[in-house]
N, C-alpha and C positions, 0 to 999 in steps of 0.2 A: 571203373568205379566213377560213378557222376558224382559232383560238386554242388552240393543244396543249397540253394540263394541264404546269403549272410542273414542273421536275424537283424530285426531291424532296430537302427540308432535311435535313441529320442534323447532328448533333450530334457535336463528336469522340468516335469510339470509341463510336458511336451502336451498336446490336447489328444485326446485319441478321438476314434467315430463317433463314439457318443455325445462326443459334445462339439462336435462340428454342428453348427447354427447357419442361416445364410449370413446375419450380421457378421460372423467370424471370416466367413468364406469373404465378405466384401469389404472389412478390414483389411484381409492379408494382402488384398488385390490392393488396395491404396499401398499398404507399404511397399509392397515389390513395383509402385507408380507403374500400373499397368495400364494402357488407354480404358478408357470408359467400353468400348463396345467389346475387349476381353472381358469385364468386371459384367457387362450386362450378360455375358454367354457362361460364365461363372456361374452366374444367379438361378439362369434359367435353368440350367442344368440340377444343379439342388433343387429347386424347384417340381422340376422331373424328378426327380430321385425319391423325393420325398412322399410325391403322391401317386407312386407307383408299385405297385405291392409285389411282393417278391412270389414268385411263381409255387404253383404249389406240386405236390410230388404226384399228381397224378397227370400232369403236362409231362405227352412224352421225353420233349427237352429234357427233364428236370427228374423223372421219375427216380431213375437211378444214383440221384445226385444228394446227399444227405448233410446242407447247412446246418440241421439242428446244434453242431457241438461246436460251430465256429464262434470264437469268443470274441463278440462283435466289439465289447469295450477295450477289447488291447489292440483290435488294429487299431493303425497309425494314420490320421489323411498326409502327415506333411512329415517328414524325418528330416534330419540335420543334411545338408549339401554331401551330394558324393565329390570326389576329387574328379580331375578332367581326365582325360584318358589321353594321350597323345597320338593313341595311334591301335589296333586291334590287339594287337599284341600286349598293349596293357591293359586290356579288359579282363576282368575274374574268367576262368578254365570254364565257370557253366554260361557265360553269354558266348566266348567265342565259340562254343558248341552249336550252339543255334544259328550263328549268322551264315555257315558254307562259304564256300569259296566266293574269294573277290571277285573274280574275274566274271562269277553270275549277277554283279550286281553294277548299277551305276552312279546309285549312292546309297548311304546309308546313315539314319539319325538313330544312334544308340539315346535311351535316356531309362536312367535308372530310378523307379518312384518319379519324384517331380522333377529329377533334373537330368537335364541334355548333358553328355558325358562326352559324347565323339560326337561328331559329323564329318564325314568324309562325301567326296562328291568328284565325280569324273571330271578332266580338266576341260575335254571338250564341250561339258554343259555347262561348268562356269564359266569358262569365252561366250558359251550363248547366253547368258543372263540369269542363269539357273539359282536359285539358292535353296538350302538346307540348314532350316533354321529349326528347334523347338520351338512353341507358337508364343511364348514369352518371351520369350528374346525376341522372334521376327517383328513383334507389336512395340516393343522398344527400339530396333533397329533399325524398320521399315512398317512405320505405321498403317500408310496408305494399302500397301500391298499385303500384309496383313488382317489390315481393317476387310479387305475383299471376301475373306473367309464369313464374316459376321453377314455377309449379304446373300450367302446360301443357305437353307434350312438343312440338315441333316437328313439323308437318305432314309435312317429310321424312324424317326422323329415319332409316327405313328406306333410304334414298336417298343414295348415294356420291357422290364430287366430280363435278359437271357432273352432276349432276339423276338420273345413270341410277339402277334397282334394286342395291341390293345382297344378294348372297350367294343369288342367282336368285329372289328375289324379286318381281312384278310390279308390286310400288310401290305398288299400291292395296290397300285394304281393311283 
């Protein structure tokens, strides 16, 4: 028998999707004092989101796929902090299902909704300089090295909700 991911926490008068705004979105990024070039990568992303229209059901991606009954104002963008995990073994019975065995991996950053929960990371890549950060923390911890992400465009970039081309674009090149 599988374990169905916990419903989710909010917080009274927690905001749901519907009323996530960019203003909102660039508020909560000051309160969490995130560097300005997460707050600009923030923005642009709603930005995207917003003027991207959601695939219609005759895209074969999506044909099969039926949004109509998803109750867009109960989802949640931000829920209350999950607890840390110290270790795999305290992660809920449906994530450890998913990750396989350790010994396939060299690290691994669990994060549940918006928050990083484990990071585990082989000891031979932290001697080399490796780190395994969620990108909020690594923007508070190591700005600079962080900051390097905001100098890359995103592979999709070109690319609408659910992977297809945008604006007849073939996605590649």
């Amino acid at each position: 028998m599988t374990q169905k991911t916990p419903a989710p926490i909010a917080a009274p008068g927690a905001p749901r999707l519907g009323a996530v705004t960019a203003e909102r979105i660039l508020n909560e990024a000051r309160r969490a004092e995130e560097p300005e070039f997460l707050s600009r990568r923030r923005a642009a992303a709603w930005a995207h989101w917003e003027r991207t229209p959601f695939p219609g059901r005759t895209e074969e991606l999506w044909r099969r796929t039926d949004i109509g009954s998803l109750q867009w104002e109960s989802l949640l963008p931000v829920r209350e902090a999950h607890p840390a995990a110290g270790s795999v073994e305290a992660l809920p019975a449906f994530l450890r299902q998913e990750l396989g065995p350790a010994g396939e991996r060299s690290a691994l950053l669990v994060q549940l909704d918006s928050n990083g929960v484990l990071a585990e990371l082989d000891p031979e890549l932290r001697a080399r300089g490796v780190t395994v950060l969620p990108i909020a923390e690594a923007a508070r911890r190591q700005p600079v090295l962080a900051g390097r992400v905001d100098a890359h465009k995103p592979a999709d970039a070109r690319r609408g909700r659910g992977g297809r081309p945008r604006n007849g674009s073939s996605g590649t090149g």
